[in-house]
N, C-alpha and C positions, 0 to 999 in steps of 0.2 A: 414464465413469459418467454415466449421464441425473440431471441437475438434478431433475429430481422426487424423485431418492433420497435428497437430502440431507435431506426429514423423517422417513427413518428412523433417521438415523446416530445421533443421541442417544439410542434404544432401543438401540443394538448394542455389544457388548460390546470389546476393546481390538480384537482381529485383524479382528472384525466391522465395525468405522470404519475400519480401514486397507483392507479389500476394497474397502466402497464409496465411498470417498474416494479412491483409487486410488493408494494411495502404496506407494512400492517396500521402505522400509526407514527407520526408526525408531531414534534412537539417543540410550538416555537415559542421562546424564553426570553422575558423581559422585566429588568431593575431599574428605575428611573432613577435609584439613589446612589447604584454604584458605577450605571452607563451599562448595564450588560445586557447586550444583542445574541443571544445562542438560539442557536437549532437541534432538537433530537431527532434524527431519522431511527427509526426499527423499521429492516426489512421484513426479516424473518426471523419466528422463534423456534420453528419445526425443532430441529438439534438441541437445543437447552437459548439460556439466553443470549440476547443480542451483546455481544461486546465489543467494542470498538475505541477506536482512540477519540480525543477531541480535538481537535485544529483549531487552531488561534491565523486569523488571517485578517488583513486591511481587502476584505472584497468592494470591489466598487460598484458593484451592485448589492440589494438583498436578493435580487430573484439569480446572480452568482451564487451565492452562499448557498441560496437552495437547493439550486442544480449541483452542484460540488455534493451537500452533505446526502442528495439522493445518491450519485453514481459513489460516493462513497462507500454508503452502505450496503450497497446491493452487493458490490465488491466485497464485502467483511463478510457476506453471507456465502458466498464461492471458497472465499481464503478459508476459512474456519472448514467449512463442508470437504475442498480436496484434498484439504490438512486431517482428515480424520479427526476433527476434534467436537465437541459437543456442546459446539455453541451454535445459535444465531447471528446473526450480521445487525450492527447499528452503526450507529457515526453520529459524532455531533460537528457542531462549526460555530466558532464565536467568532464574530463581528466585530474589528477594531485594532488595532498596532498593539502589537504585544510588548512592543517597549517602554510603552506609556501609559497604558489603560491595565495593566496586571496589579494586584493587589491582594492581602488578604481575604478584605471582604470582598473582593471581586469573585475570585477562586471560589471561596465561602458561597456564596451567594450562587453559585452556577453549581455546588456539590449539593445542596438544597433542592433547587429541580431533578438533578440527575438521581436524589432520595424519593422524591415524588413517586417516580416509577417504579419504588417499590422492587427493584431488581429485575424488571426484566431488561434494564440496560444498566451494562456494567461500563465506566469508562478507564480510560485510560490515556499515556500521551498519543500526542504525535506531534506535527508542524507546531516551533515556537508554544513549546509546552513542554516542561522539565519536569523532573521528580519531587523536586519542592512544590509545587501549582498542586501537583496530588498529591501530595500532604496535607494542602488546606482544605483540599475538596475534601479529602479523607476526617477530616475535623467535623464535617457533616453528616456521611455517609457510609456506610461499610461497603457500597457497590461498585467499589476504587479496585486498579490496581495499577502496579506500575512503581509502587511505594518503592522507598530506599532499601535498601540492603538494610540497614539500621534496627528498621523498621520489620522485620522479619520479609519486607518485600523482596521482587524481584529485581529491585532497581532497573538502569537504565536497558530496556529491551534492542538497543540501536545496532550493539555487536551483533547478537544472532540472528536480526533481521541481515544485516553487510554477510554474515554467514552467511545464509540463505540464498542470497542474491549471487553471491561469487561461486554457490553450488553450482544454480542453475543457469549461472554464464558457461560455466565449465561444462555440464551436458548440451547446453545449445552449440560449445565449440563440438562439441564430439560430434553431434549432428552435422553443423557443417562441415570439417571439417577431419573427420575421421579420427580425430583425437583429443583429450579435454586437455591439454595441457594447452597453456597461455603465455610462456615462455615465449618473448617477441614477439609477440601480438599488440598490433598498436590499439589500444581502445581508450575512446573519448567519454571521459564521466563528466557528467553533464548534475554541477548539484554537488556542492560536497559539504551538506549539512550532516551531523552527526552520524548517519548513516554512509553517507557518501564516502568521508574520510576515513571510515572504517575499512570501507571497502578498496578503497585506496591501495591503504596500506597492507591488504591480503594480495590484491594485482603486484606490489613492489617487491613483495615476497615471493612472487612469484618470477619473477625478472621478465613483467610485462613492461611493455613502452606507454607507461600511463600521459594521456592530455589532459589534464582538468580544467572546465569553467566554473564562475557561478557570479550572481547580481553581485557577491561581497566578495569588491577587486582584494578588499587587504585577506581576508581568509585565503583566499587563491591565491597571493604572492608568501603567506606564512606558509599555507602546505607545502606548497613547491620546493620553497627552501628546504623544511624539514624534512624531507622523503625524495629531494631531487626528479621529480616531477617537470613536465612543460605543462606549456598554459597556451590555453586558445581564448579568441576575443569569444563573448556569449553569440554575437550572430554569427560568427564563423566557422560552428560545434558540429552545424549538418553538412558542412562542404570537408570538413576534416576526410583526409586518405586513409581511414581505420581498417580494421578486421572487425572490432564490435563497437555499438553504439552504447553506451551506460545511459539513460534520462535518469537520474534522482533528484530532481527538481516537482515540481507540481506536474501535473497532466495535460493530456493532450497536445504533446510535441511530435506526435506523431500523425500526419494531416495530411492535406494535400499542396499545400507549400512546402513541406521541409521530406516528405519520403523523397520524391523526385531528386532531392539533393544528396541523398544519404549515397556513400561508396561505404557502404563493409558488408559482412557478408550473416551476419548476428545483431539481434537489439536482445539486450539482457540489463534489465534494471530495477532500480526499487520506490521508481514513481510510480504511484496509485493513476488509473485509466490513462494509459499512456496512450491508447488509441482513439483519437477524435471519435472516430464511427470506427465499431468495434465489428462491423463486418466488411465497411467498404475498404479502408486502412488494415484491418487484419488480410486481406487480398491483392491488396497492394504491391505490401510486402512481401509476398508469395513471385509475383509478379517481376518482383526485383529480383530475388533469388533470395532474398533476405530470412535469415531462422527466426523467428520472435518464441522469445520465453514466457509465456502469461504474465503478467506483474501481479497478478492477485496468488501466484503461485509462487512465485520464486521471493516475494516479498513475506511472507508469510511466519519469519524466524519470529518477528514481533512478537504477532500472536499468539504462537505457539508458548513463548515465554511467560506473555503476562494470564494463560490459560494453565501452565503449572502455578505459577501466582495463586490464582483462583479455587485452582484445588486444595492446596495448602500444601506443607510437605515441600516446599520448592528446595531444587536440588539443579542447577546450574548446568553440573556437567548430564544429568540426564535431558535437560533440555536441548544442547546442541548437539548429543544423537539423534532427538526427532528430528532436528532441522536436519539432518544428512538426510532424511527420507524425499529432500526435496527433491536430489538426484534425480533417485528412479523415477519420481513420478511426473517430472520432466519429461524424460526420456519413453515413458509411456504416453504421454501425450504427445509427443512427436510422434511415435508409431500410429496412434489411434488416430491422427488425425490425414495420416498419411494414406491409409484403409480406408477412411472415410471422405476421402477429396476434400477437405473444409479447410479452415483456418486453424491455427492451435489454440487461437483464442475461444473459438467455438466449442473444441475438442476437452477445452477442460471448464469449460462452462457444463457441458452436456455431463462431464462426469459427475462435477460438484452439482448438478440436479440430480442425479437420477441417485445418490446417495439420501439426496432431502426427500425424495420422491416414496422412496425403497422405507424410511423411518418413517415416514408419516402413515405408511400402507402398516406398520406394525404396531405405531401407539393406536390406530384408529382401530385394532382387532381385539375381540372382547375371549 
């Protein structure tokens, strides 16, 4: 699908978002007896199968949920494809407070459907979903990963994703800036859920000027203490006087209400579609002077981890070698997109296709 199409998809009716969003097969899941509301998205299987995390979220709509676990997985299928790895793109999303509605046989009962498919969608965490939740799916299913260390798993994937993310801040600073070092750079993380905090505490290491927000005042006032951190109000995140903008909160903070507010000179983060409209917001930003790091790119440590997982053989410190690969190929997408007058977002869209493009011209050859 050409990126220009995605400002039609919210005109288009359920089959009409799956045509142009290019997803294979849609799978939506329901238990009356344990309350459980989930969605399976499979984008693409072209690379091997779909893998993806699952989300646990109170959406306030269902046709939310749906739109979320479509631009999800379209995104799992770029991350995987410019990660060089040999998966497909999926996503699921459960419907409901993960504080209250979590359970054995809830877990249980959503590892069941996720067994239905027969592996061609492998899940894993993400949002409000730990390593114990897949442990119970994994009591159903062998198409789990994400499992404990314990477990011969990878355990939790959240460090090498904050890896990841604090690579590809570090090539966007080189970009703007002529050098990747962060050293006094003020930058506002936005989000400091497992991944966030990680990341955190690589910026302190680094003797950046970190600001963090997030919805959970007391998380924001415990980090702060422990890492000497400041704290900005959540509506105040995009007026902040930064060098880089962090989002690791949910998506689409990036719009036409809050660019106009943005003062830094970088957005490097580890929230999934960070860009409302992935061509008008990717231009935007251009427009501002602003660097933007893909987030299906620079977020990517995740899957890389629970795709060693899936291989077997999982070996930790080989896994945050591949996440160094995020570097360079940051930095080539800066270039390529620079060549090509576009967005960066475009730029590494265009590569993670033309990878899916190039494999499917070879399984198809006899």
């Amino acid at each position: 699908m050409e990126i220009k199409e995605l400002e039609k998809v919210e005109q288009a009716g359920l089959f009409g978002k799956l045509s142009q969003l290019g997803h294979e097969q849609v799978v939506f899941c329901h238990d009356e007896a344990t309350g459980l509301k989930a969605i399976i998205a499979i984008h693409n299987t072209v690379l091997g199968p779909a893998l993806g995390g699952t989300r646990m979220w109170n959406y306030a709509t269902e046709q939310e949920a749906l739109t979320d676990v479509l631009r999800l997985s379209r995104g799992m299928t770029f991350k995987a494809s410019i990660s060089g790895l040999n998966l497909g793109g999926g996503k699921a999303v459960i419907i409901g407070d993960a504080k209250t509605m979590k359970s054995e046989a809830f877990m249980r009962r959503f590892g069941k459907f996720v067994d239905s498919l027969n592996g061609k969608y492998i899940t894993a965490e993400d949002v409000n979903m730990k390593t114990a939740d897949m442990e119970y799916i994994g009591m159903e299913t062998k198409h789990v990963t994400g499992l404990p260390e314990s477990m011969r798993g990878g355990g939790d994937p959240s460090p090498v994703t904050a890896y990841g993310v604090y690579l590809g801040m570090k090539a966007a600073a080189k970009k703007a800036y002529g050098n990747d070092s962060l050293t006094g750079k003020t930058i506002g993380v936005q989000g400091i859920g497992q991944v966030g905090t990680y990341l955190v505490e690589h910026l302190v290491k680094e003797n950046a000027d970190v600001y963090i927000t997030d919805i959970a005042e007391d998380k924001v006032k415990a980090l702060a203490q422990r890492l000497g951190v400041k704290t900005v109000a959540q509506d105040k995140i995009y007026d902040l006087d930064m060098d880089i903008y962090a989002p690791c909160a949910l998506g689409a903070t990036l719009n036409d209400d809050t660019i106009p507010r943005l003062n830094c000179r970088v957005v490097a983060g580890a929230a999934n579609n960070q860009l409302k409209d992935e061509v008008k917001h990717g231009y935007m930003l251009i427009d501002k002077g602003i660097t933007y790091a893909p987030d299906f790119l620079i977020n990517a440590g995740g899957l890389i981890n629970v795709y060693n997982e899936f291989l077997g053989n999982y070996n930790r410190a080989r896994v945050f070698e591949q996440a160094e690969g995020i570097y360079t190929t940051c930095m080539n997408i800066f270039k390529l997109a620079e060549q090509e007058k576009i967005n960066t977002q475009e730029a590494a869209i265009k590569l993670a296709e033309k990878r899916i493009a190039d494999i499917a011209q070879v399984r198809t050859r006899r």
